[in-house]
C-alpha positions in Angstrom: 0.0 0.0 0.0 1.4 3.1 -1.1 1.4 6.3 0.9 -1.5 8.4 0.2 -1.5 11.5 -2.0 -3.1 14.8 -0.8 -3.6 17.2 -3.1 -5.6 20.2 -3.2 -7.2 20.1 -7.0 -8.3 24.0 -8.4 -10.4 23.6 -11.5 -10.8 26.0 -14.2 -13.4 27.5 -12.2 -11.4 28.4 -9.1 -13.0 25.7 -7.2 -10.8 23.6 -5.1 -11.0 19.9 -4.4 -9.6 18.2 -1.4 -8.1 14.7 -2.4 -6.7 12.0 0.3 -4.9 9.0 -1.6 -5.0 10.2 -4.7 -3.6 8.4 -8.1 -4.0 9.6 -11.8 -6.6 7.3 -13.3 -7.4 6.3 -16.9 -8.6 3.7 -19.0 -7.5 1.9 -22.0 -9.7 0.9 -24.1 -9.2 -2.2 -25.8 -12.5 -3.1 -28.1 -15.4 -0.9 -28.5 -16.9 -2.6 -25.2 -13.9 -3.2 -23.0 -11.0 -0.8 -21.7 -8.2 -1.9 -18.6 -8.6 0.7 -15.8 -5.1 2.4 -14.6 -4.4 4.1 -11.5 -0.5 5.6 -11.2 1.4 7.2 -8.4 2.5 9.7 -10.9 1.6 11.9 -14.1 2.7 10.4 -17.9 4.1 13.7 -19.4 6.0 14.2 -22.9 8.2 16.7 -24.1 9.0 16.3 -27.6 9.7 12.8 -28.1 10.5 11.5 -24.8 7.8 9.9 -22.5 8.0 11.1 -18.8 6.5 9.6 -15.7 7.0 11.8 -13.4 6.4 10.5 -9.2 4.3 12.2 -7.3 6.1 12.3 -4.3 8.8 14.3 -6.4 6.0 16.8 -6.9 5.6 19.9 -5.6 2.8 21.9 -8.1 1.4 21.0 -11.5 -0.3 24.4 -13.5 -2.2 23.4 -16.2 -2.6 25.8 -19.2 -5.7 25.3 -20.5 -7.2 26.4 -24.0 -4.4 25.0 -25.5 -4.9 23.6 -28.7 -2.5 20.5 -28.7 -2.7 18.4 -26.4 -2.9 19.8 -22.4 0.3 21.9 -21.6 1.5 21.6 -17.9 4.7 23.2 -15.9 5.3 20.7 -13.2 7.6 22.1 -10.1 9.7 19.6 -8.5 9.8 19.6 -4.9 13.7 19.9 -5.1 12.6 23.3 -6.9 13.1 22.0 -10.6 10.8 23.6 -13.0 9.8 21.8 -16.5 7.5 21.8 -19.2 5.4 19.0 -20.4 2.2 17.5 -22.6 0.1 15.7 -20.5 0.7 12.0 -22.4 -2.4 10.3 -21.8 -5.7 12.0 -20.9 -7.3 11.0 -17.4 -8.2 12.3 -14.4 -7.3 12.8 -10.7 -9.2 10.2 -8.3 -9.1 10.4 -4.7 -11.3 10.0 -1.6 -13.0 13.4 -0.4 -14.8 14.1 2.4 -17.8 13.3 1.1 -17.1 10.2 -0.8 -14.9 9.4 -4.3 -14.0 12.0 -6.4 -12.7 12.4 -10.3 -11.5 15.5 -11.0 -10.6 15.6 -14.9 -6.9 16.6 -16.0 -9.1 18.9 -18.8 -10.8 21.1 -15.9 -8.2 21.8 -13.7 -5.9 24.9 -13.7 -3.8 23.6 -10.5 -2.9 20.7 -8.6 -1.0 21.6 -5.5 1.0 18.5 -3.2 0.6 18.6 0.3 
């Protein structure tokens, strides 16, 4: 059992979402009727060529920058203080446990995802 995520989730709509044990979720779709769900302890970014996973417990902030055309640009700050750019690789959402029950909050809404 891996230690449990909390982030603080800020949509597009300034709204902020409390998250305990949260993972990046997504599914793959296989066939038109079946798809493998996925839950990571971390974000799978590109830049360029190169496929990133990036940990989130090396995480300090990701800021989205929404109303991008291609793909969902993100800066991602390092907790060591690194900055980078990325592409968000796959599309999915954050999933975590609120107070008030199981939450998805998709990668396309938010504006912020802050580490605590």
């Amino acid at each position: 059992s891996h230690r449990g995520f909390h982030v603080v989730a800020t949509d597009d709509k300034g709204i902020e979402t409390d998250l305990q044990n949260t993972v990046f979720y997504y599914e793959e779709k296989i066939s038109d009727t079946s798809f493998i769900p996925h839950e990571l302890t971390g974000i799978p970014v590109k830049r360029g060529a190169a496929a990133v996973h990036v940990k989130f417990d090396q995480i300090k902030e990701i800021e989205f920058k929404t109303g991008s055309e291609q793909g969902l640009p993100l800066f991602i700050i390092l907790t060591n203080g690194k900055t980078g750019e990325f592409q968000l690789a796959i599309m999915g959402s954050f999933k975590g446990t609120s107070d008030f029950g199981e939450v998805q909050v998709p990668a396309s809404g938010i504006k912020k995802v802050v580490f605590h």
